[in-house]
C-alpha positions as CSV (number, residue, x, y, z in Angstrom):
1,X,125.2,103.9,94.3
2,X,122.9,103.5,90.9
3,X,124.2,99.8,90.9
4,X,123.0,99.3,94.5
5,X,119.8,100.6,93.9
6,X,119.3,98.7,90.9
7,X,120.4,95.2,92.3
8,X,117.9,96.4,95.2
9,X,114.6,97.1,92.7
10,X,115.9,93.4,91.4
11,X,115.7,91.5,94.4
12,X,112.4,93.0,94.9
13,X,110.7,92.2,92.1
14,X,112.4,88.7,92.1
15,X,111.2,88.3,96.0
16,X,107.9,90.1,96.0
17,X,105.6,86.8,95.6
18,X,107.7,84.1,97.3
19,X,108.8,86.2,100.4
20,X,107.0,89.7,100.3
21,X,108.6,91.1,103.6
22,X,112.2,90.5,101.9
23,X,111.3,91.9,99.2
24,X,110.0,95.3,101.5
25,X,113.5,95.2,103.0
26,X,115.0,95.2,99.5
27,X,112.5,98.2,98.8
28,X,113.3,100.0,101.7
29,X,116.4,99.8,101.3
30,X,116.7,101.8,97.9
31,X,114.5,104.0,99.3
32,X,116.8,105.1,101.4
33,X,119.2,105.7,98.9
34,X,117.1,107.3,96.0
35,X,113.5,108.1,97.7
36,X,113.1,111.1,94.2
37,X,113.0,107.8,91.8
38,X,109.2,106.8,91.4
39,X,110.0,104.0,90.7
40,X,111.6,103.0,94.0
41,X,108.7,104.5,95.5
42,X,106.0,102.0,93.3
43,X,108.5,99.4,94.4
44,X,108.2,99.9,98.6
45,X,104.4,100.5,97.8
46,X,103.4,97.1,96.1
47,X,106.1,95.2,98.4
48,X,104.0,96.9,101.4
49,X,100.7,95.6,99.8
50,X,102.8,92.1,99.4
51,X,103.5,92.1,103.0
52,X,100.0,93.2,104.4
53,X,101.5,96.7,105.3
54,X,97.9,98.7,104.4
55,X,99.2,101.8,105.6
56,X,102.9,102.0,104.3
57,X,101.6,100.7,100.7
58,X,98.7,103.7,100.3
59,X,101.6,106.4,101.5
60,X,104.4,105.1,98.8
61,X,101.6,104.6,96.2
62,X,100.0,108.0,96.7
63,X,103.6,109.3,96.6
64,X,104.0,107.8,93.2
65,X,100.7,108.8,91.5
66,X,101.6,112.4,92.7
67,X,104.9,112.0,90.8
68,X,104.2,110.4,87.8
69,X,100.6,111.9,87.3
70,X,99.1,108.1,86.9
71,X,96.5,106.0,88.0
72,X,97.9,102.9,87.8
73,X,97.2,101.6,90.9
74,X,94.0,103.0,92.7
75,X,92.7,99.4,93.0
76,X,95.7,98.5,94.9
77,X,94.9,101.9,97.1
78,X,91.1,101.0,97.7
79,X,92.2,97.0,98.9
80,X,94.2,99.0,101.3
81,X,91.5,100.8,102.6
82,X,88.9,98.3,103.1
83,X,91.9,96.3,104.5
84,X,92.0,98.7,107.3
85,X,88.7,99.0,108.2
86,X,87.8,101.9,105.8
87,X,85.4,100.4,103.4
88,X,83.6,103.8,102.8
89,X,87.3,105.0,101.3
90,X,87.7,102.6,99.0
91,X,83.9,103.1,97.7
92,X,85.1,107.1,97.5
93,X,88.0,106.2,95.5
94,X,85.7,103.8,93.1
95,X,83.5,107.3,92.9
96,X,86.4,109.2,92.1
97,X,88.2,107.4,89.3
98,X,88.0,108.7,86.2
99,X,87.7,105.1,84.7
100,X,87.6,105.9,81.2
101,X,91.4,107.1,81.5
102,X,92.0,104.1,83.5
103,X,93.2,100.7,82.1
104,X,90.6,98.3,81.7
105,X,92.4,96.0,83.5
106,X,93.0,98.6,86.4
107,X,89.2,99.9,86.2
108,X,87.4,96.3,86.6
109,X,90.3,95.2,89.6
110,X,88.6,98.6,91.2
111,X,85.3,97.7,90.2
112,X,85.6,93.9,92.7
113,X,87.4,96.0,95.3
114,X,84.1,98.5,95.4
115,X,81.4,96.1,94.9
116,X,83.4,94.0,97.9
117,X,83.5,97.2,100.1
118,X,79.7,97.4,99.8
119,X,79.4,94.3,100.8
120,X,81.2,95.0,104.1
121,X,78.7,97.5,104.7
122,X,75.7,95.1,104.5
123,X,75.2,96.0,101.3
124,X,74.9,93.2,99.6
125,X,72.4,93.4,96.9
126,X,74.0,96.9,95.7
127,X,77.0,94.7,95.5
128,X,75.5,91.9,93.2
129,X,74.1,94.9,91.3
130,X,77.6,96.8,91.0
131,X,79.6,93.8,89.2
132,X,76.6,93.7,86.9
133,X,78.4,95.5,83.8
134,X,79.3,94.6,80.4
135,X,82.1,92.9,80.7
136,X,80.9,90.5,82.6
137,X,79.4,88.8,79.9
138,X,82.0,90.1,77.1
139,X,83.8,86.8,75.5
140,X,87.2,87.8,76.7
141,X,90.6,86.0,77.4
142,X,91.7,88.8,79.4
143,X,93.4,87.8,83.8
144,X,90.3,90.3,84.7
145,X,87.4,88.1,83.0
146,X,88.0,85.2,85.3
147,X,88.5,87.4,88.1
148,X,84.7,89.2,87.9
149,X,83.2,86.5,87.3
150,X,84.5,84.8,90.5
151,X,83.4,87.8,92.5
152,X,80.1,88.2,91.1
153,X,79.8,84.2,92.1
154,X,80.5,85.3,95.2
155,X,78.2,88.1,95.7
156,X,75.3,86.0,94.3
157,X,75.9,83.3,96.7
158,X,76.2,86.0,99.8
159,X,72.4,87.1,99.2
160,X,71.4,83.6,98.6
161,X,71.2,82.9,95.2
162,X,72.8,79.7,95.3
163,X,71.9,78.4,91.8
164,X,73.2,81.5,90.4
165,X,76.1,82.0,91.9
166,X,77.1,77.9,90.7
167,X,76.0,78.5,87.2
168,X,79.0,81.9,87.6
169,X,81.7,80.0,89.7
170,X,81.5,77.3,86.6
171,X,82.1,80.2,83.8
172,X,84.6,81.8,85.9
173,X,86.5,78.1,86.4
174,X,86.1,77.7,82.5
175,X,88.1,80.9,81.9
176,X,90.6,80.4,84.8
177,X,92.7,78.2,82.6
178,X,96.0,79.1,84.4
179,X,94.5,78.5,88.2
180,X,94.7,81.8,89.3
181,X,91.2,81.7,91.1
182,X,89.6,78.4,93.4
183,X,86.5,78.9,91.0
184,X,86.8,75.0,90.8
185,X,87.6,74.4,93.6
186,X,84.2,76.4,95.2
187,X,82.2,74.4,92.1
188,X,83.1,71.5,94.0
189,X,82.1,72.9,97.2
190,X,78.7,73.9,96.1
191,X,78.1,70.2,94.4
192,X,78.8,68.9,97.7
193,X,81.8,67.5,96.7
194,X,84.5,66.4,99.1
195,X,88.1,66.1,98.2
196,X,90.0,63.5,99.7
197,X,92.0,65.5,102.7
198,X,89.7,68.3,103.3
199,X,88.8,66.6,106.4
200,X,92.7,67.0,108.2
201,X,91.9,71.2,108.3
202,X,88.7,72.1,108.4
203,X,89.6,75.9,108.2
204,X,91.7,75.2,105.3
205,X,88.5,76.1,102.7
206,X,87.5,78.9,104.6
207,X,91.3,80.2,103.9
208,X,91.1,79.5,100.8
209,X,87.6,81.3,100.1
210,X,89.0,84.4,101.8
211,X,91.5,84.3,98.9
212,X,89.5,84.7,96.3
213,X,88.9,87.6,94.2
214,X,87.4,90.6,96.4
215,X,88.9,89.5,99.0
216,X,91.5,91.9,101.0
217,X,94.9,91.3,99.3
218,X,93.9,89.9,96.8
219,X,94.2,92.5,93.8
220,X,97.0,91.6,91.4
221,X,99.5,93.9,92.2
222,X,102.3,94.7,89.5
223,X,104.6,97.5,88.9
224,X,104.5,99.7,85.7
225,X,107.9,99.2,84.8
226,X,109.7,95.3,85.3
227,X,111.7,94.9,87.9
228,X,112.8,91.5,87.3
229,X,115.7,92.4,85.7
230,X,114.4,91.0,81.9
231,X,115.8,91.4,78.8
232,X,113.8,94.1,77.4
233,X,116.1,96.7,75.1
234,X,114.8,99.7,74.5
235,X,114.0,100.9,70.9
236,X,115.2,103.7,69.2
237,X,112.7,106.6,70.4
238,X,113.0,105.8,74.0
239,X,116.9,106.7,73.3
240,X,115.9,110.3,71.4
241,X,113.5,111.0,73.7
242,X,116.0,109.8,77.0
243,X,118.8,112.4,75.8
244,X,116.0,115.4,75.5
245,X,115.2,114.1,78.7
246,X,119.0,113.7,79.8
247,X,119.2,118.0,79.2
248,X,116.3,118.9,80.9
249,X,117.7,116.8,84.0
250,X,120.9,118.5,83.9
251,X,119.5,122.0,84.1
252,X,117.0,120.6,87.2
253,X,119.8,119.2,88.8
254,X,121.6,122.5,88.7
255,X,118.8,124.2,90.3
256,X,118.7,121.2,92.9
257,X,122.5,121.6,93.8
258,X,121.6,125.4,94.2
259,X,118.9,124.3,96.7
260,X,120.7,121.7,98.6
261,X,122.5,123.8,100.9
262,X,124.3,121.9,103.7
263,X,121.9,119.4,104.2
264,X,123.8,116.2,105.9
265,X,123.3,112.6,107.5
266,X,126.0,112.6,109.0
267,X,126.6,111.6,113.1
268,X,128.4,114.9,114.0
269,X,124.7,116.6,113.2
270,X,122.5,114.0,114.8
271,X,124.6,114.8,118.3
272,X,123.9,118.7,117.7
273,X,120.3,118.1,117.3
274,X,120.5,116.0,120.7
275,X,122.6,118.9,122.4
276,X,119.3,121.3,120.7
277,X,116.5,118.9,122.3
278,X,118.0,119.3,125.3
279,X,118.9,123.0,125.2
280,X,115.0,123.7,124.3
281,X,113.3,121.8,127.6
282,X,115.8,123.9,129.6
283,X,114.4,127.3,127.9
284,X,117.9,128.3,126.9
285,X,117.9,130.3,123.7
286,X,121.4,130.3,122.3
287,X,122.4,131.4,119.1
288,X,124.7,128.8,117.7
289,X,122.3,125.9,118.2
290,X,119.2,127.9,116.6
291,X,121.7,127.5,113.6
292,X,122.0,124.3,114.3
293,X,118.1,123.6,114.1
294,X,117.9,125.2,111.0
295,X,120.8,122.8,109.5
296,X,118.4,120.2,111.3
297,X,115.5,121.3,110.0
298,X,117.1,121.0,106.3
299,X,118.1,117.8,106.5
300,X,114.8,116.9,107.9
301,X,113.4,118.1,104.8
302,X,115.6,116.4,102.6
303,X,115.3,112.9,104.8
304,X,111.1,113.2,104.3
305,X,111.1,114.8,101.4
306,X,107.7,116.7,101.0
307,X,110.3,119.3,99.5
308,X,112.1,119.2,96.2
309,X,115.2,118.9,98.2
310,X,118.0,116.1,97.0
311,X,120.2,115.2,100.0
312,X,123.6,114.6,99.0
313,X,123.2,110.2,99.5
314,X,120.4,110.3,97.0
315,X,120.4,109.7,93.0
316,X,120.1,112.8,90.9
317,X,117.7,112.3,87.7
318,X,120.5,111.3,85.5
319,X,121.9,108.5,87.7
320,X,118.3,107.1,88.3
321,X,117.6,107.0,84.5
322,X,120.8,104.9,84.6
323,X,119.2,102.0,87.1
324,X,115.9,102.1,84.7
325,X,118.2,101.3,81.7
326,X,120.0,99.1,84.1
327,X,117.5,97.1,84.9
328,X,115.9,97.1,81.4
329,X,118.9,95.5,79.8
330,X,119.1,92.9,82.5
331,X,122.7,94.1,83.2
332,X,122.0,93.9,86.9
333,X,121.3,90.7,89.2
334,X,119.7,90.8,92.6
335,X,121.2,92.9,95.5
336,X,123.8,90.4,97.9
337,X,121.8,88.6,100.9
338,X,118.6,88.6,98.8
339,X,117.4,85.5,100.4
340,X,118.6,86.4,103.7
341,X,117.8,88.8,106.0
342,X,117.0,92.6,106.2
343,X,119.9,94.5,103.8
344,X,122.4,96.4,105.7
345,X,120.9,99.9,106.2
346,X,123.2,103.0,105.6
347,X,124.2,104.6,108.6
348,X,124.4,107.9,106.9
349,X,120.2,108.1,105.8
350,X,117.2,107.6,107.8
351,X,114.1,105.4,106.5
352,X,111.2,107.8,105.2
């Protein structure tokens, strides 16, 4: 089972830019098999984000933050606010973020999302006066420098400034050395230039523009941990400090065996919760099946998890510390049918 759920975290990191809602599958489909492992959680997140799933990317990376005690992605969790409409949200979670814990990287992403969210509250000129910090003058190599510089571009040239905003989309083209932005592209624009082919889609800027940094979607969204199955050994602490950790699992999966009970997936206790559904309309009140709602009611638990609960298909803390070094060493390819369709899902679990 650790293998599968490795070969799954693979393909989704492999997937997540080329085909995003394969990649989800991929995602989903560990979940189902190990939804305790943060990691698989950050994974069905960011593949969510990937696929333009707001709502399913906020639950799996709230669900992570809450289980690894980081940040990491609050950016990510803001873009999927003002995604949906919320735009006061992501401003709240801008408010909220303790920024000088935060990675720089992670604190100016949030920074473009907020000043972006103000603008689609009318406020325009608090969003020009928002991406005015340090760093946007700071002689820096850094993705984010680019990046801000692009969206304060932007924000000069939605109030107006025209002139400005050129003299910004230039310095942020003359850092995007790699492409990532259309800063050029938008220099052009604004120059009046026309590029030969422009004139076969006429919405074809106006996609492109929408793309740009502060734009919905448009936060770089990577895990914490690679998932591409690389190389990477791991040195000589991370091994002390994995069997410390490898005791202190044992004893916790002790105490999870202990709290199991008989929680199951099986068929025979989906058809008694039918037969209990049914029982209920009718008023009856029979003994034997209010046991049988409590065995439903614990697998429930275990199949949504806001308990500590570990049903008996899912990966204990050992095993999953096994896919991590799995996928560290590069040990494991990409789950079968990665560029096919949906994975087979397990008859035995449930999706969260």
């Amino acid at each position: 089972m650790a293998e599968t759920v490795a070969r799954h975290l693979v393909a989704t990191g492999q997937l997540i830019d080329e085909d995003p809602a394969e990649a989800l599958a991929h995602a989903l489909a560990a979940r189902r098999l190990a939804s305790r492992i943060s990691a698989v959680r950050e994974a069905v997140g960011l593949a969510a984000y990937h696929a333009g799933e707001w709502q399913t990317a906020i639950a799996e990376l709230r669900t992570y933050h809450r289980m690894t005690g980081l940040q990491s992605h609050l950016a990510v969790l803001a873009d999927c606010e003002r995604a949906l409409g919320r735009p006061e949200r992501a401003i709240d979670l801008f408010r909220g973020a303790d920024r000088e814990k935060l990675d720089q990287s992670v604190a100016i992403e949030l920074l473009i999302v907020a000043a972006g969210a103000r603008g689609d509250l009318g406020q325009k000129d608090a969003a020009v006066a928002m991406l005015q910090v340090p760093e946007l003058t700071a002689d820096s190599s850094e993705p984010w420098a680019p990046r801000l510089r692009y969206a304060y571009a932007d924000a000069l040239l939605a109030v107006g400034r025209r002139e400005e905003a050129r003299e910004w989309f230039s310095r942020a083209a003359d850092l995007d050395s790699d492409g990532e932005t259309d800063a050029a592209e938008r220099l052009l624009e604004l120059d009046g230039v026309v590029i030969e082919g422009d004139d076969e889609d006429e919405e074809s800027p106006a996609e492109e523009i929408a793309a740009g940094p502060g734009a919905p979607g448009a936060v770089p969204a990577r895990p914490d941990a690679d998932l591409t199955g690389g190389d990477t050994e791991p040195d000589d602490d991370t091994d002390v400090d994995d069997e410390d950790d490898d005791e202190d699992d044992r004893s916790d999966e002790d105490e999870d065996d202990d709290l199991d009970g008989d929680a199951r997936y099986d068929d025979e206790d989906d058809d008694l919760d039918e037969d209990d559904d049914e029982d209920e309309d009718d008023g009856e009140d029979d003994d034997d099946l209010d046991e049988d709602d409590d065995d439903r009611d614990r697998a429930g638990e275990a199949r949504y998890g806001d308990g500590d609960d570990l049903a008996e298909d899912e990966l204990t803390d050992v095993e999953a510390r096994g896919v991590a070094d799995q996928v560290r060493s590069g040990e494991t390819g990409p789950a079968d049918g990665s560029t096919g369709g949906e994975p087979a899902r397990r008859s035995e679990s449930d999706q969260r």
